[in-house]
Backbone as numpy.savetxt, mean C-alpha at the origin, in Angstrom:
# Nx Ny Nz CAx CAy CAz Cx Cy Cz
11.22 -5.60 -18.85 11.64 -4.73 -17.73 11.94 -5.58 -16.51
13.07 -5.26 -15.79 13.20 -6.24 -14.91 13.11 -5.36 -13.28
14.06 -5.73 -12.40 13.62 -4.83 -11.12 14.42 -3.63 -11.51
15.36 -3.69 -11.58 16.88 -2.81 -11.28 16.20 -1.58 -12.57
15.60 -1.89 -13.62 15.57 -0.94 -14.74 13.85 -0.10 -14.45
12.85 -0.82 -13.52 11.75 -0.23 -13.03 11.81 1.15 -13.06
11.33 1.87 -13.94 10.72 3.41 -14.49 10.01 3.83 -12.98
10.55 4.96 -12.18 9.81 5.83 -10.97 9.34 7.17 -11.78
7.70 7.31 -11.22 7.45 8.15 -11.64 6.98 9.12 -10.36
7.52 10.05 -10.25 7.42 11.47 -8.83 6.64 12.17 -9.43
5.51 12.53 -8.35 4.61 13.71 -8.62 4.53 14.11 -7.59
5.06 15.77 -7.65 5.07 16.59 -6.17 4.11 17.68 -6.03
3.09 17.44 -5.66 2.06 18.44 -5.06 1.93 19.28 -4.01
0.83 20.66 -3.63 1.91 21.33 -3.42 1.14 21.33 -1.45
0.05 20.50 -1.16 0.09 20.16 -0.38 -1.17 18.75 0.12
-1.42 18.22 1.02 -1.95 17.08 1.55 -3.21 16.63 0.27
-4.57 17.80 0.53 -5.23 17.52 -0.29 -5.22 17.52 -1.68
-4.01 17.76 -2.06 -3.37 17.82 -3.84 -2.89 16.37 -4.10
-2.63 16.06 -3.25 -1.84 14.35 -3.21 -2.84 14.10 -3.10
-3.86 14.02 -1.76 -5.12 12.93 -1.53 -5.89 12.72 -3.73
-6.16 14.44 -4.18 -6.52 14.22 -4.77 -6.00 13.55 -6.20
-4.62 14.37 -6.57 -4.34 13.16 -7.34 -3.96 11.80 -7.47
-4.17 11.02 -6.33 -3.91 9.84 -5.68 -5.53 9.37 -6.24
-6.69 9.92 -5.87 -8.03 9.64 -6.18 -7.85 9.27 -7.42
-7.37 10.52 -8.36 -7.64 9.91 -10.30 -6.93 8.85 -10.73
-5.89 8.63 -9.74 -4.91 7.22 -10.23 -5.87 5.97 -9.46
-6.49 6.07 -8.74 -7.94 5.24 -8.45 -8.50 4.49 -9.04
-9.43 6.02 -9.71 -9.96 5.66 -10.31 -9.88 5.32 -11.52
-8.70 6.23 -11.96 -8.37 5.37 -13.54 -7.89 4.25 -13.51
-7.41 3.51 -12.61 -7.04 1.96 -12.40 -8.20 1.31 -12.35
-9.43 1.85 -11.66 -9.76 1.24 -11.06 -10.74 0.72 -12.98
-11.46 1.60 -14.10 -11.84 1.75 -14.99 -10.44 0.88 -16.15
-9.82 1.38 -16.18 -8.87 0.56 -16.92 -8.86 -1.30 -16.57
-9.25 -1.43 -15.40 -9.04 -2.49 -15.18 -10.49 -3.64 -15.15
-11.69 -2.82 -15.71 -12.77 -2.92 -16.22 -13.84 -3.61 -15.34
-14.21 -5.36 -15.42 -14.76 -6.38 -14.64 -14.86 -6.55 -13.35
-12.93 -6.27 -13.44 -12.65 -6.70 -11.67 -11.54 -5.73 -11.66
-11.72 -5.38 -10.42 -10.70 -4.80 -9.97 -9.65 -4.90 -8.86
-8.54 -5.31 -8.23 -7.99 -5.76 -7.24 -7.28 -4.56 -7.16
-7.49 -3.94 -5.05 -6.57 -3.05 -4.83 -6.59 -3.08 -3.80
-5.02 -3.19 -2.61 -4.91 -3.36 -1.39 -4.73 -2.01 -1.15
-5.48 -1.85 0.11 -5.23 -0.54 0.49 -3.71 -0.42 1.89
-3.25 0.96 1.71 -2.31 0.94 2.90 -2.98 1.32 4.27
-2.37 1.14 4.86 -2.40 1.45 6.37 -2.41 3.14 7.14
-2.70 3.18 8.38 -2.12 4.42 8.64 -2.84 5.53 8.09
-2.58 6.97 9.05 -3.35 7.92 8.97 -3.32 8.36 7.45
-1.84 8.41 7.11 -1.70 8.87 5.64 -2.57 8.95 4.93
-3.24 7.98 4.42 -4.22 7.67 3.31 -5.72 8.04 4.13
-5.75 8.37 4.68 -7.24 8.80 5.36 -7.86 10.00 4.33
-7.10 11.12 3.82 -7.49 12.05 3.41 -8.00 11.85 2.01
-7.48 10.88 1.16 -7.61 9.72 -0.11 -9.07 9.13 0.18
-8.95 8.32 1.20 -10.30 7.82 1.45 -11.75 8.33 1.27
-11.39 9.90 2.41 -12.33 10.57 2.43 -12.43 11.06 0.82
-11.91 11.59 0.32 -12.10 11.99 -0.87 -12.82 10.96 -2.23
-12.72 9.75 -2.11 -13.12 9.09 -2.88 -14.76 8.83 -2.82
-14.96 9.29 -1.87 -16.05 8.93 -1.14 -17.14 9.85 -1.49
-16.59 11.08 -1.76 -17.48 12.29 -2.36 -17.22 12.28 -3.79
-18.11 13.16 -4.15 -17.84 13.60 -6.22 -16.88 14.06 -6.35
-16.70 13.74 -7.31 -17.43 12.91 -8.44 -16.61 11.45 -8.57
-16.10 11.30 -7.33 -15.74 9.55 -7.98 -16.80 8.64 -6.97
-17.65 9.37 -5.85 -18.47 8.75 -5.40 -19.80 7.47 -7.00
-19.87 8.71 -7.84 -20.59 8.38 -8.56 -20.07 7.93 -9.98
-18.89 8.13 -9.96 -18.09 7.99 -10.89 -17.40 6.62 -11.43
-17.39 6.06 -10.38 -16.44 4.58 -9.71 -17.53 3.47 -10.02
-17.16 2.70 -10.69 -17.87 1.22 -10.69 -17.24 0.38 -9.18
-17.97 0.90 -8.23 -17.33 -0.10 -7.04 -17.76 -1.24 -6.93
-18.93 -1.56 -7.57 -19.48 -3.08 -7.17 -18.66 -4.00 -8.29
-17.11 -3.75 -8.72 -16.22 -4.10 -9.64 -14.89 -4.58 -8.35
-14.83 -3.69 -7.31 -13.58 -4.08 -6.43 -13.65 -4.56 -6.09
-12.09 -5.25 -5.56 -12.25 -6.33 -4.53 -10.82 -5.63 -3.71
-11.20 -5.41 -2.68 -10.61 -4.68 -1.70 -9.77 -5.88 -0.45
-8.79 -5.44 -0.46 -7.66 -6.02 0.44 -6.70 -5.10 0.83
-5.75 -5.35 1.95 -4.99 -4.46 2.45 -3.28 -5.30 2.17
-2.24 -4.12 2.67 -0.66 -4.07 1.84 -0.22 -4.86 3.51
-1.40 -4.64 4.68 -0.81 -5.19 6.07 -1.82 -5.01 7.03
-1.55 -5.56 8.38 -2.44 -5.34 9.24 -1.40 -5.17 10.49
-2.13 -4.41 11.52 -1.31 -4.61 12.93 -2.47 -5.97 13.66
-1.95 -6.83 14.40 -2.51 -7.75 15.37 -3.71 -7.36 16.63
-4.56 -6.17 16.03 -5.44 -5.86 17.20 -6.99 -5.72 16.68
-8.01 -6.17 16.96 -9.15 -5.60 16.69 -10.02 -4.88 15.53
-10.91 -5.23 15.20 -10.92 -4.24 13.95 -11.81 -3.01 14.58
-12.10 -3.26 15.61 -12.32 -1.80 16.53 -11.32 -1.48 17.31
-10.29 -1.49 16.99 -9.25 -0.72 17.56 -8.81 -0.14 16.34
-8.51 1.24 17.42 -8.02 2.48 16.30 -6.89 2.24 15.38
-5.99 1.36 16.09 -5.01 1.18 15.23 -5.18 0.03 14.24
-6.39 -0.54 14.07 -6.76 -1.11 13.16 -6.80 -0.96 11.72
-5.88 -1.28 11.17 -5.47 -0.59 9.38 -7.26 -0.66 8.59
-7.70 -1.77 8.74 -9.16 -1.92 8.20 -10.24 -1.17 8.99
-10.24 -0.73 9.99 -10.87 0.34 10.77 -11.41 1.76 10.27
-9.89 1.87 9.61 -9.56 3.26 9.50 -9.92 3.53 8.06
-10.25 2.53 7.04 -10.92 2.12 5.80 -12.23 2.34 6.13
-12.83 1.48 6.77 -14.17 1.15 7.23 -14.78 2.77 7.88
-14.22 3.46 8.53 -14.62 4.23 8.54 -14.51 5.78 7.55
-13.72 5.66 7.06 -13.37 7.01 6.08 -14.14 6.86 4.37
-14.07 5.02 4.20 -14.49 5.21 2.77 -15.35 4.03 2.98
-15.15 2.53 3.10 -16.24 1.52 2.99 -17.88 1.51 3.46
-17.65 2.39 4.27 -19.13 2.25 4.66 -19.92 3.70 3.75
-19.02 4.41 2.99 -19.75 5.16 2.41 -20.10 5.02 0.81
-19.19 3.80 0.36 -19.55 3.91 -0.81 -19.74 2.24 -1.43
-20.53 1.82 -2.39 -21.54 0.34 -2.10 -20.60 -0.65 -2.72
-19.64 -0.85 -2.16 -19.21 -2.25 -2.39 -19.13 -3.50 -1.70
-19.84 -4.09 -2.32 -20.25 -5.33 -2.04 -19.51 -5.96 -0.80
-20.46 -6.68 0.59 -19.53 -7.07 1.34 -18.47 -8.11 1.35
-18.71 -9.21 0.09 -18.18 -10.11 0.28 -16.79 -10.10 -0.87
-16.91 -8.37 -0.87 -15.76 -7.94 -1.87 -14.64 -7.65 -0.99
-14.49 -7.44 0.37 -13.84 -6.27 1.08 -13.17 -7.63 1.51
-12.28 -8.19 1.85 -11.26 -9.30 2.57 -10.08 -8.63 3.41
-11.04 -8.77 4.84 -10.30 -8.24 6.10 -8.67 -8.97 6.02
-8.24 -8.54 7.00 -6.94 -9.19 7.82 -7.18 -9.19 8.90
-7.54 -10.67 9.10 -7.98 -10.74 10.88 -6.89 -11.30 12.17
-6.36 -10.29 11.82 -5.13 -9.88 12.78 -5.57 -10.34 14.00
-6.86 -10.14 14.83 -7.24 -10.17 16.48 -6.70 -11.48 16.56
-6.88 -12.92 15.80 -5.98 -13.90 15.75 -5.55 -14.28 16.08
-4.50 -13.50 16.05 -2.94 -14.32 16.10 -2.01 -13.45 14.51
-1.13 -13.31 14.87 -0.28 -13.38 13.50 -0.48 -14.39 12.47
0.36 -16.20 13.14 0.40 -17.05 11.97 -1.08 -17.04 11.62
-1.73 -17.50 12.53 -3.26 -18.12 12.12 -3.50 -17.15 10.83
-3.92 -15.63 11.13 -4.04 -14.33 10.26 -3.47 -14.47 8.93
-2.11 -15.16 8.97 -1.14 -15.44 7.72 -1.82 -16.39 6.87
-1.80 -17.54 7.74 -1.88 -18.30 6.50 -3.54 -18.27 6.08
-4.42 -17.60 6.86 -5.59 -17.65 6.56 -6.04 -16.73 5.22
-5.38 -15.09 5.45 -5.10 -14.45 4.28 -4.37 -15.42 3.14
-3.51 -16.02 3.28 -2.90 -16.69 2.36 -3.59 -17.40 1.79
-4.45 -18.00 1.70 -5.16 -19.15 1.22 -6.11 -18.29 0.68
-6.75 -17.42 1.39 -7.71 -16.03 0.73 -7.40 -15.57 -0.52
-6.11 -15.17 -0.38 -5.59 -14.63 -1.68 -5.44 -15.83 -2.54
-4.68 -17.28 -2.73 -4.51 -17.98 -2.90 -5.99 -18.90 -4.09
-6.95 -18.91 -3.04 -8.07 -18.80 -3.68 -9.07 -18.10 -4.97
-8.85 -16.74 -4.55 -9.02 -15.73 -5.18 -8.30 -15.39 -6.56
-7.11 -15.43 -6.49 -6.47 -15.21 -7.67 -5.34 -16.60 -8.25
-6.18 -17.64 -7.54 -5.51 -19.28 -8.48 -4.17 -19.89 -8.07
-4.73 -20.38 -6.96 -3.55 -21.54 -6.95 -2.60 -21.28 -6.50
-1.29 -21.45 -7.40 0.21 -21.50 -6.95 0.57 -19.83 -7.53
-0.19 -19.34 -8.16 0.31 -17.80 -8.95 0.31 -16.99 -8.44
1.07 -16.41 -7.90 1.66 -14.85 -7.46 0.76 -13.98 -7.91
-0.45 -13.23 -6.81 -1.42 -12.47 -7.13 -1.02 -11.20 -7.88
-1.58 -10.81 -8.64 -1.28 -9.42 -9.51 -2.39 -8.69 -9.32
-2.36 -7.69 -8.49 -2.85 -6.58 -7.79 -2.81 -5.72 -9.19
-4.19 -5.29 -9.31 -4.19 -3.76 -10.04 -3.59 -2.76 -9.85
-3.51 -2.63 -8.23 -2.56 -1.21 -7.61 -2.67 -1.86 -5.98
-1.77 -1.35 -5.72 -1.29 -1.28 -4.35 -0.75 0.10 -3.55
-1.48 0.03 -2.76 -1.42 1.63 -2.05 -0.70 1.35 -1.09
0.68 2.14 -0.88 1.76 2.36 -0.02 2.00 3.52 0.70
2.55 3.26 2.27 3.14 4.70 2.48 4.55 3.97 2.88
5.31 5.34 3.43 6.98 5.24 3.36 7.28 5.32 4.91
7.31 4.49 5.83 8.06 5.28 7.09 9.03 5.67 7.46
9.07 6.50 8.63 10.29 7.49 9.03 12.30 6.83 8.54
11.75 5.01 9.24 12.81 4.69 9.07 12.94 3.90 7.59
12.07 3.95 6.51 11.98 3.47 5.17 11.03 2.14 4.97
10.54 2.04 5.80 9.59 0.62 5.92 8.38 1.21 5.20
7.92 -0.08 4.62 6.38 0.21 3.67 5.84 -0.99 4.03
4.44 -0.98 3.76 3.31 -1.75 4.41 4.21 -2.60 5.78
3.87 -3.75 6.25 4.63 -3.88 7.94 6.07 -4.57 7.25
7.03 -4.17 6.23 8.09 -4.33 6.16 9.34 -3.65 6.56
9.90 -4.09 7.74 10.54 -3.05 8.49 11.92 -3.72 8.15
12.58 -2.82 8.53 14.35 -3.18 8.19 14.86 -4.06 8.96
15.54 -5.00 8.55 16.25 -5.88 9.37 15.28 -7.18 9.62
13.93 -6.91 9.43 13.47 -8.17 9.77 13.26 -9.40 8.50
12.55 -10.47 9.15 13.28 -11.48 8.65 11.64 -11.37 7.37
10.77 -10.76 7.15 9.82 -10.92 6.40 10.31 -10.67 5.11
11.72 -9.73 5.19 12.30 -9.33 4.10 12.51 -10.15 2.82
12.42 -11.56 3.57 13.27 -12.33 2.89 12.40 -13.24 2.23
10.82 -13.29 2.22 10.11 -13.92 2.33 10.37 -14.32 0.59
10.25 -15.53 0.18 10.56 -15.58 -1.29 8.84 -16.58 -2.00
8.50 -17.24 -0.87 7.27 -18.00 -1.55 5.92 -17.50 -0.37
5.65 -17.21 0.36 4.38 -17.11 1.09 3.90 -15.64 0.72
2.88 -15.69 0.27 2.38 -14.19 0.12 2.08 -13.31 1.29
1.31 -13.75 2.47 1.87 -12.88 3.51 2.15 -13.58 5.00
2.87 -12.73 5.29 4.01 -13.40 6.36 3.87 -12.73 7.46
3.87 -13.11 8.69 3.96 -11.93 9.95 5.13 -11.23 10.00
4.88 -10.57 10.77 6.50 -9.33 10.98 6.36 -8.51 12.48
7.30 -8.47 12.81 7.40 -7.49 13.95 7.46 -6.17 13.76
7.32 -5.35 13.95 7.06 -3.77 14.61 8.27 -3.33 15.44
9.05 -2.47 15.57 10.10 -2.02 16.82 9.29 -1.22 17.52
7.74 -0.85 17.19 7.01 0.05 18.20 5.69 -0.77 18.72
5.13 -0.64 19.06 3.52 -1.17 19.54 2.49 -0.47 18.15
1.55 -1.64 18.19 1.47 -2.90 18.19 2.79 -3.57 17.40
3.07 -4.37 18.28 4.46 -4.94 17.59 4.13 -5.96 16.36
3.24 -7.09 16.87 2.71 -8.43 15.67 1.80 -7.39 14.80
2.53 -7.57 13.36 2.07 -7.34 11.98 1.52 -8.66 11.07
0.87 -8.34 10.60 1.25 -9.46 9.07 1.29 -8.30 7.75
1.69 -9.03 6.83 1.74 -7.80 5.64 2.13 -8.78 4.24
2.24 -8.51 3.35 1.89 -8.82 2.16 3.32 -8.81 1.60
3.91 -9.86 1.01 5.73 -10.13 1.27 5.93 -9.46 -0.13
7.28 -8.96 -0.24 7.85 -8.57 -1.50 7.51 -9.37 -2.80
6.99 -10.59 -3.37 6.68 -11.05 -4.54 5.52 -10.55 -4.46
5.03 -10.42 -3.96 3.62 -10.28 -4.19 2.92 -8.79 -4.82
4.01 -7.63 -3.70 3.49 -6.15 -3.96 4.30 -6.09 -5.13
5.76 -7.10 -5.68 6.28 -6.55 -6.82 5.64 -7.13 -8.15
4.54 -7.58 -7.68 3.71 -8.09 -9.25 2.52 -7.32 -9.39
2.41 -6.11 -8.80 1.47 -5.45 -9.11 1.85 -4.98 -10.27
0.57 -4.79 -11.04 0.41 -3.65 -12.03 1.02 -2.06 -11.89
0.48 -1.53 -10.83 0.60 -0.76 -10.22 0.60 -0.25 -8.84
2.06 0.17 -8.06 2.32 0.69 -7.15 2.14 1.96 -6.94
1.68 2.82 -5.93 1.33 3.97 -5.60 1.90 4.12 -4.10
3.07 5.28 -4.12 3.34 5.50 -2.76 3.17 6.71 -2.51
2.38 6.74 -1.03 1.65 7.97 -1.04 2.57 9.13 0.31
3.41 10.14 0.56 4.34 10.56 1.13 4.01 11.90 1.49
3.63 12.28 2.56 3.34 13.41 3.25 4.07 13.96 4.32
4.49 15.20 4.22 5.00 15.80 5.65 6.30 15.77 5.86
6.70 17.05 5.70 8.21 17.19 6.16 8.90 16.25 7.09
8.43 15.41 7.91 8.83 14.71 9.16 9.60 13.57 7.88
8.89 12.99 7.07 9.03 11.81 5.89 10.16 12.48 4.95
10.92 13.63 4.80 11.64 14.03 3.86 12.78 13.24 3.66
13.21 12.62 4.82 14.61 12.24 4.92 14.77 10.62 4.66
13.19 10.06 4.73 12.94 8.83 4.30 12.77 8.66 2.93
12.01 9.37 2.12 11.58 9.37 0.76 13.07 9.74 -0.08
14.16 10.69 0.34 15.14 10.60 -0.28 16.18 9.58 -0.21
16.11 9.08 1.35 16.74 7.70 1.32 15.91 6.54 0.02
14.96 6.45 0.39 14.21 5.17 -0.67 14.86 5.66 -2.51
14.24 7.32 -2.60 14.55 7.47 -4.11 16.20 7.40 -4.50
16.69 7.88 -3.76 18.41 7.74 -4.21 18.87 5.98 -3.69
18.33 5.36 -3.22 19.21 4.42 -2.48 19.62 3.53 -3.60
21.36 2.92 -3.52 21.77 1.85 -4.61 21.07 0.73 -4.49
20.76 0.67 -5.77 20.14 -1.27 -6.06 21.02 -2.24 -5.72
22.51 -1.92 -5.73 23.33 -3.03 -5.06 23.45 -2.61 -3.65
23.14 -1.98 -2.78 23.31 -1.89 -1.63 22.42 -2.82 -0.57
22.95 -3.66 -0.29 22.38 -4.23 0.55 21.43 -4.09 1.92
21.65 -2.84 1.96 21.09 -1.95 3.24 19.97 -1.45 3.05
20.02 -1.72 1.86 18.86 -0.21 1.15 17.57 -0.43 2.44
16.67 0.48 2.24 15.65 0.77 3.21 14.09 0.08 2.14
13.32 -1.29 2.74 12.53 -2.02 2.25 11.83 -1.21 1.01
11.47 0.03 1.55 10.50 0.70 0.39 10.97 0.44 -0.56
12.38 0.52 -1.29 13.19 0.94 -2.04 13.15 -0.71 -2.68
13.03 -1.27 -2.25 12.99 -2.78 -2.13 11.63 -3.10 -3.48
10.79 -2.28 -3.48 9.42 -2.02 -4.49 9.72 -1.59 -5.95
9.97 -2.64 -6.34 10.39 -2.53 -7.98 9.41 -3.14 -8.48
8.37 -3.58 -8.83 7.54 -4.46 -9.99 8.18 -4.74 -11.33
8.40 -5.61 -11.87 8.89 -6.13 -12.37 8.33 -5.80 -14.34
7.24 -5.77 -13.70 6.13 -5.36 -14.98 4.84 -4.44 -14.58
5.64 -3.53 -14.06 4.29 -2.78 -13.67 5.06 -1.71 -13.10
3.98 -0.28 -12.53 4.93 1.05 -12.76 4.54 1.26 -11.03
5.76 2.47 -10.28 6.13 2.43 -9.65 5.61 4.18 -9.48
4.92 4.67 -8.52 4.66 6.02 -8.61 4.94 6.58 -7.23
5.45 8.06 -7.26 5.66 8.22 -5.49 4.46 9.99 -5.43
3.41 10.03 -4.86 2.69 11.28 -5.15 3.07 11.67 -3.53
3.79 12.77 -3.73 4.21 13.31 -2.25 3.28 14.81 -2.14
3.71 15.33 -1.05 3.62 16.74 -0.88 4.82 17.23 -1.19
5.20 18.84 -1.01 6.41 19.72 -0.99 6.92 19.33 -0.02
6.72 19.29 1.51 7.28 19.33 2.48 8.13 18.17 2.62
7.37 16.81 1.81 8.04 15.58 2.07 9.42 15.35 0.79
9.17 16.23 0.08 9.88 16.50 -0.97 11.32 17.18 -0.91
11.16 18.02 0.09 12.30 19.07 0.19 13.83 18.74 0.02
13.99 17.71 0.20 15.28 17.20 0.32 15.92 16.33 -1.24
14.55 16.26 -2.04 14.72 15.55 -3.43 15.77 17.04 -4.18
16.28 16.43 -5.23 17.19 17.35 -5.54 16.24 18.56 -6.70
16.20 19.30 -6.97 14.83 20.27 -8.06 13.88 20.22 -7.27
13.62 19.68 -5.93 12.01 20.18 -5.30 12.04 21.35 -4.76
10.72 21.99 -4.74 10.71 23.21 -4.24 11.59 23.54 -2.50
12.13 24.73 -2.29 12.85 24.47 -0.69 11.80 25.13 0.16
């Protein structure tokens, strides 16, 4: 399987907590399929908050071999990990501190930093962790889609796009916090498994740009950019974010 022929699989639920929850069983069945160890970056952003919380209660509270994960994130913004807009914050409070995985499992992005410093420090993290010169292979990677088609801090037009050997790279923002770092296209396309998680009518017009957009188009919008090469590609939306897909409910 190569990029261009990557199998999408859409599941449209029929609202927030239907996604949070079937987003949970693709979790946890990754998380069990993948037995010993488990590697999964989490996304950013309010989106996935409702996922969080949910994992956190039964039955995957008790269900989940967590002292098996090893937890990392798809990006970070450049501020604090007590600041709200802190992608690991917003983890730390919805699911890590409620359920027992190990601390020296969880590998921040210490964005307060600096960008590069943050980069290459994650880099070597990961680097470490999963050997050397080899392109980490993530069990799953948790994504969302933004307004203008950007996923984890890969925004259009910028130059992270292009990133072909560093696993993660800084990036700019067109909004505040502007300094990102985020996790470059080889890297999220060697996951096992991708999971993009798409809520809210506001996202309709993004998620149909990403699902229709040409593979030869040069323009295309980054999400769209998420092919794994050997590994499957899933989009669990709501209706509302759906509306504009062609057979979704109106």
């Amino acid at each position: 399987m190569d990029a261009s022929t990557t199998e999408i699989e859409i599941a449209i639920l029929p609202d927030v907590d239907a996604v949070a929850l079937a987003t949970a069983n693709i979790v946890a069945a990754s998380s069990l399929a993948a037995g010993d160890e488990f590697s999964i970056a989490l996304a950013g952003g309010e989106t996935p908050r409702r996922l969080y919380e949910m994992l956190a209660t039964e039955p995957f509270l008790s269900g989940i071999a967590w002292d098996t994960w090893n937890v990392w994130w798809g990006d970070e913004r450049c501020v604090p990990p007590t600041d709200e807009m802190n992608n690991y914050a917003l983890a730390a409070e919805s699911l890590l501190s409620k359920v027992p995985i190990p601390a020296e499992r969880v590998h921040r992005i210490r964005g307060e930093v600096g960008s590069q410093a943050a980069a290459v420090a994650y880099e070597n993290e990961l680097r470490d962790h999963f050997g050397g010169g080899n392109v980490p292979e993530f069990d799953l990677i948790l994504l969302g889609v933004g307004d203008d088609g950007h996923t984890a801090s890969l925004f259009p037009g910028t130059q992270a796009l292009q990133e072909t050997r560093q696993f993660v790279v800084p990036s700019v923002a067109p909004w505040p916090p502007y300094d990102r770092l985020t996790l470059s296209l080889p890297v999220i396309n060697a996951a096992r498994r991708v999971v993009f998680i798409v809520v809210g009518r506001e996202k309709a017009h993004a998620l149909r740009m990403v699902i229709a957009s040409d593979r030869e188009d040069a323009q295309q919008p980054p999400a769209a950019l998420v092919r794994p090469a050997n590994g499957v590609v899933q989009f669990v939306v709501d209706e509302a974010a759906a509306v504009l897909l062609t057979g979704a409910p109106a």
